[in-house]
KEMAR-889764 format. One record per atom (N, C-alpha, C, O): y, x, z negated; atom name; residue number from 1; residue in three letters. Coordinates in pm, whole numbers. Atoms other than C-alpha are relative to their C-alpha. Layout:
<recs>
    north     east       up   name   resi   resn
        Y        X        Z     CA    NUM    ALA
...
</recs>
This chain:
<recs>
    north     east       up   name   resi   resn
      -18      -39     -138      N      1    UNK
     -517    -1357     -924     CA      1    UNK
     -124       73       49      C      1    UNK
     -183      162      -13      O      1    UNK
      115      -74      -35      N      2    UNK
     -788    -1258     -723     CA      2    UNK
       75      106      119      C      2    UNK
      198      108      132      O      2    UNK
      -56     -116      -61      N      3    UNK
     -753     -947     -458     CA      3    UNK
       73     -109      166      C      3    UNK
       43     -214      222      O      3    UNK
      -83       95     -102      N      4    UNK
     -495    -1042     -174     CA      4    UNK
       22      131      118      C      4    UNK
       -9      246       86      O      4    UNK
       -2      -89     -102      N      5    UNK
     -419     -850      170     CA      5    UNK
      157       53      -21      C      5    UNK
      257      -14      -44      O      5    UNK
     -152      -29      -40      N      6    UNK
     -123     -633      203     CA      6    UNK
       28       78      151      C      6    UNK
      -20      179      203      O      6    UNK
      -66        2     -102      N      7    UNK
       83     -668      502     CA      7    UNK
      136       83       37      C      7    UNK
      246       43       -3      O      7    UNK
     -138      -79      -17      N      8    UNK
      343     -394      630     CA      8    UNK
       12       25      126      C      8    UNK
      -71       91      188      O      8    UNK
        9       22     -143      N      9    UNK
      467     -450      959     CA      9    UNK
      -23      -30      101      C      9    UNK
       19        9      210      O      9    UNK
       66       93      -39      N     10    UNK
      265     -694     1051     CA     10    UNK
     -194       69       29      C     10    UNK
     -294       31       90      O     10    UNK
      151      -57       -5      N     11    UNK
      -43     -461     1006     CA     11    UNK
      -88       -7     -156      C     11    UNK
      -16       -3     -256      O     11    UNK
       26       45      167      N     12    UNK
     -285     -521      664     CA     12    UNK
      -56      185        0      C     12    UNK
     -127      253       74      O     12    UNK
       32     -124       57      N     13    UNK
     -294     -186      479     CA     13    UNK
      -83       19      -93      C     13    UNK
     -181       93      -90      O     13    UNK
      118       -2       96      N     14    UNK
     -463     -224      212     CA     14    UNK
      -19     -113      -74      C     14    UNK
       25     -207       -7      O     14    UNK
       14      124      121      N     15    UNK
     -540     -500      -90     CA     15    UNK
       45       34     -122      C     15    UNK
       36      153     -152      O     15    UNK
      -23      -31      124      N     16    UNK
     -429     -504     -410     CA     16    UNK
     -112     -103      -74      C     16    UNK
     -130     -210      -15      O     16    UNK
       81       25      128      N     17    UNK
     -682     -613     -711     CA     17    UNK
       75        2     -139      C     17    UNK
      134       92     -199      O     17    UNK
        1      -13      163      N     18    UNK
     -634     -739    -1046     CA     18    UNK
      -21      130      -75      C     18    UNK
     -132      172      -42      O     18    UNK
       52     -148       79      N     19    UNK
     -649     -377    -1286     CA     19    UNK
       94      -13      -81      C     19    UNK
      211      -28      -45      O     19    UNK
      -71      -26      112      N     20    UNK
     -537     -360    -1645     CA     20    UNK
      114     -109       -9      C     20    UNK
      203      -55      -75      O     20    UNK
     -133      115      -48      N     21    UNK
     -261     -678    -1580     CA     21    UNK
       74       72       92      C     21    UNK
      196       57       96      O     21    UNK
     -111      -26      -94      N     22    UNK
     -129     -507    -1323     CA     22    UNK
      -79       -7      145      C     22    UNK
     -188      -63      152      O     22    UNK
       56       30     -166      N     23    UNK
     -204     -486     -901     CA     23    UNK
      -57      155       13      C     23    UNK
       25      246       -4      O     23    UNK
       25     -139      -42      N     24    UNK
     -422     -160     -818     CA     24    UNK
       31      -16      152      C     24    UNK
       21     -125      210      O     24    UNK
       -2      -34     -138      N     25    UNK
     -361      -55     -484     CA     25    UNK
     -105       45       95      C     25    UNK
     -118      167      106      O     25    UNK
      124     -142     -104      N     26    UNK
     -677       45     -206     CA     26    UNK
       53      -22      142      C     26    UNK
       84     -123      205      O     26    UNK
      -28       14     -141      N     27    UNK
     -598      139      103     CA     27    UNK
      -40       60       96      C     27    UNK
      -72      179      107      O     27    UNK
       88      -14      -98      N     28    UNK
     -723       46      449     CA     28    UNK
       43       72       92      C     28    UNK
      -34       89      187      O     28    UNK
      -23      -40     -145      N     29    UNK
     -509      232      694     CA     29    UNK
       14      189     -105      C     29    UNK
       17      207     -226      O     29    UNK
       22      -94       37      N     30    UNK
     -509      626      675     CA     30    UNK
      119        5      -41      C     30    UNK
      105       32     -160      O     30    UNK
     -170      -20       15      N     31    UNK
     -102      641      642     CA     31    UNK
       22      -29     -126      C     31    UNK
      111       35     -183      O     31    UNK
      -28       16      140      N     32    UNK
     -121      502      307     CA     32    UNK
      -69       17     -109      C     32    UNK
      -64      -45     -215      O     32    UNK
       98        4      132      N     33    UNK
     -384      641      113     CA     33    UNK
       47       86      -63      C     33    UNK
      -25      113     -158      O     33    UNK
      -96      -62      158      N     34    UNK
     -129      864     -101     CA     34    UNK
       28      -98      -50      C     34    UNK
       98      -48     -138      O     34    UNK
      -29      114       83      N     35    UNK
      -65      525     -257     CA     35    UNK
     -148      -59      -74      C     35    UNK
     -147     -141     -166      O     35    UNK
      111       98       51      N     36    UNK
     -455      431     -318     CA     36    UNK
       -7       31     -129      C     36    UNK
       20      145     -167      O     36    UNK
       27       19      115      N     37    UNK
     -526      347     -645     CA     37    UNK
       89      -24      -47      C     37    UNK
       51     -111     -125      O     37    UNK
     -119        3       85      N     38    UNK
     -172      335     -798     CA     38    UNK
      -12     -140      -37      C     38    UNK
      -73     -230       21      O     38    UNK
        1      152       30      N     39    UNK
      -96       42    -1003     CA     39    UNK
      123      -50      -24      C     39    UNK
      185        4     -115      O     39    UNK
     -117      106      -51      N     40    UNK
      200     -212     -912     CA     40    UNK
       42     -105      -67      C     40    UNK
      -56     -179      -74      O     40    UNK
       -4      137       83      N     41    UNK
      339     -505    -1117     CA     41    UNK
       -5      -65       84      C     41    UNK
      -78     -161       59      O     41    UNK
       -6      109      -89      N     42    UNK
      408     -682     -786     CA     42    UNK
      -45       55      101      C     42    UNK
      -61      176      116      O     42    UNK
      -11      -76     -142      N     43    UNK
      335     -687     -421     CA     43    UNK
       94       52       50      C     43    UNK
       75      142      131      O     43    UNK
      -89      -72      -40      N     44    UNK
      660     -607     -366     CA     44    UNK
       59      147      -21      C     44    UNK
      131      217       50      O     44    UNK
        3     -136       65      N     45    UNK
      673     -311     -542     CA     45    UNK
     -113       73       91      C     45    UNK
      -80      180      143      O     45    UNK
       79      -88      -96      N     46    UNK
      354     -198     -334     CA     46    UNK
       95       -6      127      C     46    UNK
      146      102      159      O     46    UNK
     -118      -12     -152      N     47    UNK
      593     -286       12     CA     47    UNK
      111      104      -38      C     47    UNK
      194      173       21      O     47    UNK
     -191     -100       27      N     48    UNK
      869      -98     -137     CA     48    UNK
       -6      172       -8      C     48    UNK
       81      258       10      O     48    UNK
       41     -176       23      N     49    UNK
      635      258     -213     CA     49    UNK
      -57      -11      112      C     49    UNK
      -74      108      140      O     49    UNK
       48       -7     -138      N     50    UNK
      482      189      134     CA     50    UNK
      140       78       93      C     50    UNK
      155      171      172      O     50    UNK
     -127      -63     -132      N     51    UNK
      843      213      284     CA     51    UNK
       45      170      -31      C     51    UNK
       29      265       46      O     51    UNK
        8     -163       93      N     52    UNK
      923      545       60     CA     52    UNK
      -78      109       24      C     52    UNK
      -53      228       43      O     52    UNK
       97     -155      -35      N     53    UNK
      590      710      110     CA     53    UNK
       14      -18      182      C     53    UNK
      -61       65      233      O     53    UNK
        0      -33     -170      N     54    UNK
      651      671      531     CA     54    UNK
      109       54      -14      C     54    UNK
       92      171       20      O     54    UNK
     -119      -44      -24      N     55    UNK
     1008      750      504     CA     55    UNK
       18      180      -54      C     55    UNK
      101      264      -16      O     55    UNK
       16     -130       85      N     56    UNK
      921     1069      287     CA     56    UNK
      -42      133       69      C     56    UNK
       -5      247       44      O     56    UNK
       69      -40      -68      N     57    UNK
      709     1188      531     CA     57    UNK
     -134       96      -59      C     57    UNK
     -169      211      -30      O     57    UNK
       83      -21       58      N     58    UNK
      447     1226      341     CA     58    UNK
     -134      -96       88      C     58    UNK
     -246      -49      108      O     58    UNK
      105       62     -112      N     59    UNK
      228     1002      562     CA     59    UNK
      -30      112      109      C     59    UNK
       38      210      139      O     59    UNK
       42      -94     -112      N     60    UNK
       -4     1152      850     CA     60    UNK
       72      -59      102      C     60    UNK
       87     -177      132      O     60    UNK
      -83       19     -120      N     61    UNK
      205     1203     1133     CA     61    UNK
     -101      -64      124      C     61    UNK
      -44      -88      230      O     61    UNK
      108       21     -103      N     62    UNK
      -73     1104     1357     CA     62    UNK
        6     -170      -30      C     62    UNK
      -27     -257       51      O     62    UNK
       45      173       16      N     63    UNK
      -76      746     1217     CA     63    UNK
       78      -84       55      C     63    UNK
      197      -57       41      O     63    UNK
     -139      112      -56      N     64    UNK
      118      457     1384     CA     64    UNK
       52      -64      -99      C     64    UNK
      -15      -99     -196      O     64    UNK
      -96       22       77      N     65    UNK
      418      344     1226     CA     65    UNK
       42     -123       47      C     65    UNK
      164     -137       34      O     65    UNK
      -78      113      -20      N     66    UNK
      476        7     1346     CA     66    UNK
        4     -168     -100      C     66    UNK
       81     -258      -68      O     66    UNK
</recs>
């Protein structure tokens, strides 16, 4: 697998990359860079700590949420 876009809400947040057999996480929007670097077995698993870390409110309130 090479690096692929991730899509949440119809906005691309960040990419995930090949790391160690698993998906690292970098990310492009400010709302989700408490997630950069973490590493993911799936993309879905990155969509699923995307929804968690907004719902947590751990995201910057300043960022759009759509």
């Amino acid at each position: 697998m090479e690096r692929q876009a991730v899509i949440f809400n119809g906005q691309e947040v960040g990419i995930v990359v090949p790391s160690e057999n698993r998906l690292k996480f970098i990310a492009v929007r400010f709302h989700v860079i408490g997630l950069d670097n973490r590493l993911f077995d799936t993309v879905t698993d990155v969509r699923r700590a995307i929804t968690e870390h907004l719902a947590s409110g751990r995201a910057s309130p300043a960022a759009p949420l759509h």
